[in-house]
N, C-alpha and C positions, 0 to 999 in steps of 0.2 A: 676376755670373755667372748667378744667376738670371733677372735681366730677359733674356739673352739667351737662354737655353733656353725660356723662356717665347716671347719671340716668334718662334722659329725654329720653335717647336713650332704656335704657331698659324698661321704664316706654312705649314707644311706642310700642317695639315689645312684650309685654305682652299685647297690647291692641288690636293689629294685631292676636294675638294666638286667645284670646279670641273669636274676631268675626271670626277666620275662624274655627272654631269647632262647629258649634251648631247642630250637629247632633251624637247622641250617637253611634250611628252605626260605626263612624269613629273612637271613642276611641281608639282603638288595634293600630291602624297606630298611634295616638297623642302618648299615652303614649311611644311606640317602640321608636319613631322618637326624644322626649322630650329626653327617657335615652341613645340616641348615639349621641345626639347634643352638651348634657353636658358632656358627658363622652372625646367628641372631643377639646370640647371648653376650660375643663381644661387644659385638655394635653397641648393644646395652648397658652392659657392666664391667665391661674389660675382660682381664685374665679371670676372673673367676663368675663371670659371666659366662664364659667360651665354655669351659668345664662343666656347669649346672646345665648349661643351655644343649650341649652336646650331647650328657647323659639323658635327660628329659628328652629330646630331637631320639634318641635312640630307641627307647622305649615307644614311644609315640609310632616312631617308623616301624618296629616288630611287629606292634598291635596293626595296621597298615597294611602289613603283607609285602607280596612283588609293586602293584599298581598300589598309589595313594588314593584315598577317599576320592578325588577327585577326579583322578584320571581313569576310575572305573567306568562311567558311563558312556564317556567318550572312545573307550578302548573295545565296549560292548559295541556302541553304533559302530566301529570300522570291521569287529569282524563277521557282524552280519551285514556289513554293504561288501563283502568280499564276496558271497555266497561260494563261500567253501562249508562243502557238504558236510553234514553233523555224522558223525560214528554214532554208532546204536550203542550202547553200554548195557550191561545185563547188570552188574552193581551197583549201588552207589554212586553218583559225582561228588564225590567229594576230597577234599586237601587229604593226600595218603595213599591216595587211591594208584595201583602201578596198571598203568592200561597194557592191552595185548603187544605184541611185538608184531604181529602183521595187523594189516588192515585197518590202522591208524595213520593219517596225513600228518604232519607236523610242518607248521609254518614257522619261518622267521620273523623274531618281534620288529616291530618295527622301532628304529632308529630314536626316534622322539620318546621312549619310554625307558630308554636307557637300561637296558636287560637281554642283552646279547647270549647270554651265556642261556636262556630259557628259549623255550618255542610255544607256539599256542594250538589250538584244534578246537574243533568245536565237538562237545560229547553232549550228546541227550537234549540238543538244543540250546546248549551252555559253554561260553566261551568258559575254556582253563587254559592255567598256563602251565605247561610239562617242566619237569628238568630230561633234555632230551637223553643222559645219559645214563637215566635208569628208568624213563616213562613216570617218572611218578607225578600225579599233579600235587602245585605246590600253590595254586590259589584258584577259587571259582569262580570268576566274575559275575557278579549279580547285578 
């Protein structure tokens, strides 16, 4: 009886990950959130702690984005102590959004946020963070 509440249980919240993830932009949060869910969930409850803790850690990280809850404010304060110039945007700021190909600055994230592969700018007053290889912003930091 157990073993099957057990795998039905995890057999759901693998089914929950799955549809809360279908946008690749949020990868950097899934993967982060996946390896401190398992990393908690063993410590907790062993092998099937690591598996429930890792699916929940993923989920959790999708909803999250690139920066976690946490590290958004403090990611706000460095890039307005940089004072790199904000781009004037005529659309929307918002996740989707593909910026110009001239006349946008892109910076390198910085090191402690563990997100190499994005850049940031500031558009409209609002830090985002690009994926530099298509312009598209992929979070707004508020």
């Amino acid at each position: 009886m157990q073993v099957k509440f057990t795998a039905r249980f995890i057999g759901s919240a693998l089914l929950l990950a799955a549809l809360a993830s279908p946008l690749s932009a949020q990868a950097q949060g899934t993967i982060q959130g996946a390896e401190r869910g398992a990393s908690q969930g063993s410590r907790d409850a062993g092998p099937v702690g690591a598996v429930v803790g890792g699916t929940l850690g993923a989920v959790a990280g999708t909803v999250g984005g690139i920066l976690g809850v946490q590290d958004r404010p403090r990611f706000r304060t460095y890039v307005v102590e940089q004072h790199v110039p904000s781009y004037t945007y005529e659309s929307d700021v918002r996740v989707g959004a593909v910026l110009p190909e001239a006349g946008v600055t892109y910076y390198e994230m910085p090191a402690e946020y563990n997100a190499p592969q994005y850049r940031y700018t500031y558009v409209n007053q609002r830090p985002v963070i690009v994926d530099p290889r298509t312009r598209t912003i992929v979070q707004v930091v508020e």
